[in-house]
C-alpha positions in Angstrom: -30.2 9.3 -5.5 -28.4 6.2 -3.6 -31.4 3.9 -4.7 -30.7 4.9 -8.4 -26.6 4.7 -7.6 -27.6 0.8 -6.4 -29.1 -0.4 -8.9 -26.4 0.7 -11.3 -23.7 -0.8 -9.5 -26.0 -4.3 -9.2 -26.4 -3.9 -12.5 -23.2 -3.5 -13.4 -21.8 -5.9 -11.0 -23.6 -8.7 -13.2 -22.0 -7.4 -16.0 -18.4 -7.2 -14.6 -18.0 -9.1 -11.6 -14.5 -9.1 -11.5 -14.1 -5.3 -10.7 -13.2 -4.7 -7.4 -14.4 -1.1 -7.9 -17.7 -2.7 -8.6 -17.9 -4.4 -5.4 -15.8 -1.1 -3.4 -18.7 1.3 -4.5 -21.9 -1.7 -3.6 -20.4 -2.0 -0.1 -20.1 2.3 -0.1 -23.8 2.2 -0.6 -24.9 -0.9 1.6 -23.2 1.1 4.3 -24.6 4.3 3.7 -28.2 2.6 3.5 -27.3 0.9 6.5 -28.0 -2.7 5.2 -25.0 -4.1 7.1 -25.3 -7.7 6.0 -25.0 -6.3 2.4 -22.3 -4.2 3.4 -20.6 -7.0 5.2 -20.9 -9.2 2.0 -19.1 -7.0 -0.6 -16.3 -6.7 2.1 -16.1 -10.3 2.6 -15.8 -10.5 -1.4 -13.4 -7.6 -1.7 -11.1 -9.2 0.9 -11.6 -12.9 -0.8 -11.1 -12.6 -4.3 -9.5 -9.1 -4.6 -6.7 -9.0 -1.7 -4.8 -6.3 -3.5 -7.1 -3.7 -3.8 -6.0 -1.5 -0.7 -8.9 1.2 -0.9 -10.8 -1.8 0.8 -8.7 -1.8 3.7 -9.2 1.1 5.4 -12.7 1.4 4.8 -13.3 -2.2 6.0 -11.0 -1.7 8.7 -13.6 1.3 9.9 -16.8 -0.8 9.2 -15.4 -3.9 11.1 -14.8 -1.0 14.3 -18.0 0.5 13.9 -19.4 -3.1 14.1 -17.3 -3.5 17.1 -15.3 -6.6 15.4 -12.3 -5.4 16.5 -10.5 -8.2 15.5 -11.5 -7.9 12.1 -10.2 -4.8 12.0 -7.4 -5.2 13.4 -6.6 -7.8 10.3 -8.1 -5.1 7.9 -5.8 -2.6 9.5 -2.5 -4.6 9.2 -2.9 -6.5 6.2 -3.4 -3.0 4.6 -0.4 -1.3 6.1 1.7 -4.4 4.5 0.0 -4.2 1.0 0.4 -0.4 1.1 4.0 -1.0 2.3 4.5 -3.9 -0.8 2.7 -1.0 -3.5 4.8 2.0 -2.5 1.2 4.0 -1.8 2.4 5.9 1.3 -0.3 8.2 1.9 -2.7 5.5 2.4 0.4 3.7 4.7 0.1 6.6 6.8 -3.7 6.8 7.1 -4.0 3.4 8.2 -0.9 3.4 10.7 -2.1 6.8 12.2 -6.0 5.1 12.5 -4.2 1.9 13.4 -2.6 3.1 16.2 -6.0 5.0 17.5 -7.6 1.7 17.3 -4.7 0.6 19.8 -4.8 2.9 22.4 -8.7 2.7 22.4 -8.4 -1.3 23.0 -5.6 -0.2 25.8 
């Protein structure tokens, strides 16, 4: 099922590269898959060329701590917080302050 989901999303992804969705779902599957460098890749895109799409945050924020780049995810976790501050999107504010501030004690 996620080899089929893959290739769609490559598929499309040559077709509309300029969808941040497009690159959201590829690193979803890298990740599940485990092909970190992939993963890494369609975060490093996402966080290049599509800065405002906040879904990206806290997932990348999560990947960068499971990768034990804490200060990448530190980044990911407060550059989210501002753009979720700057787009109103409070529910997402308050998932990343709340795993923000788990991150921080855990670095204590």
């Amino acid at each position: 099922m996620s080899d089929d989901r893959l290739k769609y999303l490559l598929a499309l992804s040559k077709e509309t590269a300029n969808d941040p969705f497009i690159h959201y779902g590829l690193f979803l599957e890298y990740k599940k898959i485990n092909h970190v460098e992939e993963a890494k890749a369609q975060l490093d895109t996402l966080l290049k060329y599509f800065s405002n799409y906040l879904p990206a945050y806290y997932q990348a924020a999560h990947f960068f701590e499971e990768q034990q780049d804490f200060k990448k995810a530190v980044f990911c976790y407060e550059k989210g917080i501002e753009l979720a501050k700057l787009q109103d999107n409070h529910h997402i504010l308050a998932e990343l302050n709340r795993e923000y501030e788990f991150l921080k004690e855990d670095l204590e």
